[in-house]
C-alpha positions as CSV (number, residue, x, y, z in Angstrom):
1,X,-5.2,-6.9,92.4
2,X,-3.0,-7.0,89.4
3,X,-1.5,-3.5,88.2
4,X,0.3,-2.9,84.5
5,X,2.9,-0.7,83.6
6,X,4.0,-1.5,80.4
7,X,2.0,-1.9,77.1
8,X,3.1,-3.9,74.1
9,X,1.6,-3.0,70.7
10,X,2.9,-5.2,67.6
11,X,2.2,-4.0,64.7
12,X,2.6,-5.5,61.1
13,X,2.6,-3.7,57.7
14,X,1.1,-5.5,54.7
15,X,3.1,-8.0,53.0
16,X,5.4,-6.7,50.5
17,X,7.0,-9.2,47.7
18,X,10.4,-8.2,48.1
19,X,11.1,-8.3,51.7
20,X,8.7,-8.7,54.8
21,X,9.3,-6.6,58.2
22,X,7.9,-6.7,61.4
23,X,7.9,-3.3,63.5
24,X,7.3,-3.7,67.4
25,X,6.5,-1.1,69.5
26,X,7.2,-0.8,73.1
27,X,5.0,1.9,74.5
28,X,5.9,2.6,78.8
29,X,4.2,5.5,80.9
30,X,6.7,7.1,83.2
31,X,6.3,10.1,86.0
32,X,2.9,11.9,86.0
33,X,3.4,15.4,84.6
34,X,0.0,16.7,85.9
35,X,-0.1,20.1,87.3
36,X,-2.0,20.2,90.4
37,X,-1.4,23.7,91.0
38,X,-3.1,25.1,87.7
39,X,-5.9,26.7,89.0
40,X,-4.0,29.1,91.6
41,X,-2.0,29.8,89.2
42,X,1.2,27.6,90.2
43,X,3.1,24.7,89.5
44,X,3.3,21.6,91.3
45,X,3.5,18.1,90.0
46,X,2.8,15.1,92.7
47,X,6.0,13.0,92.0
48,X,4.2,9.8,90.8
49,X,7.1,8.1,89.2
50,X,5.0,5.8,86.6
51,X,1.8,4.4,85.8
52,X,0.1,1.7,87.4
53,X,-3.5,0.7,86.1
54,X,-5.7,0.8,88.7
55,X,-7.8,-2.7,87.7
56,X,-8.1,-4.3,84.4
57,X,-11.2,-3.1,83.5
58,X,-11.9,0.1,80.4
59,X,-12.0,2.7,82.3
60,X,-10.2,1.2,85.7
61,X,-7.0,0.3,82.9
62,X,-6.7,4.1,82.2
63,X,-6.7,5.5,85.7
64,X,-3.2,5.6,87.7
65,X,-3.6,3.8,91.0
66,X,-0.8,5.4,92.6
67,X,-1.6,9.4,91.7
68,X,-5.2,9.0,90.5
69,X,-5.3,10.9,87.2
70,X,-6.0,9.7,83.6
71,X,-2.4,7.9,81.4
72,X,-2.3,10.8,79.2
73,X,-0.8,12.8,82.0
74,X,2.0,10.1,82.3
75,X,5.3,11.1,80.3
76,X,5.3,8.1,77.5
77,X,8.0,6.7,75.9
78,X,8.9,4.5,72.8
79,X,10.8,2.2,72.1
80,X,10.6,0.7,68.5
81,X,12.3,-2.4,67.2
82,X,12.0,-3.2,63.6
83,X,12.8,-6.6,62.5
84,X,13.6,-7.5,58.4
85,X,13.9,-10.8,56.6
86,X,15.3,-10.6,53.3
């Protein structure tokens, strides 16, 4: 079983005539911020430190394998690189 933790997004703006850039986007899923404790009231994350899909399918790509809940719960960070040519 293969499990992901980083995903790439490139994206490209349309061509201008005066210079062309090319912004990439590093986007990584860190420690699980769910609170597990919300319904008594508490506060209690499970110390998941960052997401691993759980298989490659749709909906297998968004679960964590290691804590079980959905990405969005995952801290995410990004890291953008923007690259000009004159």
């Amino acid at each position: 079983m293969r499990k992901r933790q980083v995903v790439v997004r490139r994206e490209e703006p349309p061509r201008s005539r005066t210079n062309s850039s090319t912004t990439i986007k590093s986007v990584r899923y860190g420690e699980c911020q769910k609170n597990h404790a919300a319904g008594v009231g508490g506060y209690a994350v499970d110390g998941c430190r960052e997401f691993m899909a759980t298989g490659e399918e749709t909906a297998a790509a968004l679960t964590c394998a290691a804590c079980g809940c959905y990405r969005n719960f995952h801290r995410r960070e990004v890291e953008a690189e923007v690259a000009c040519e004159l």
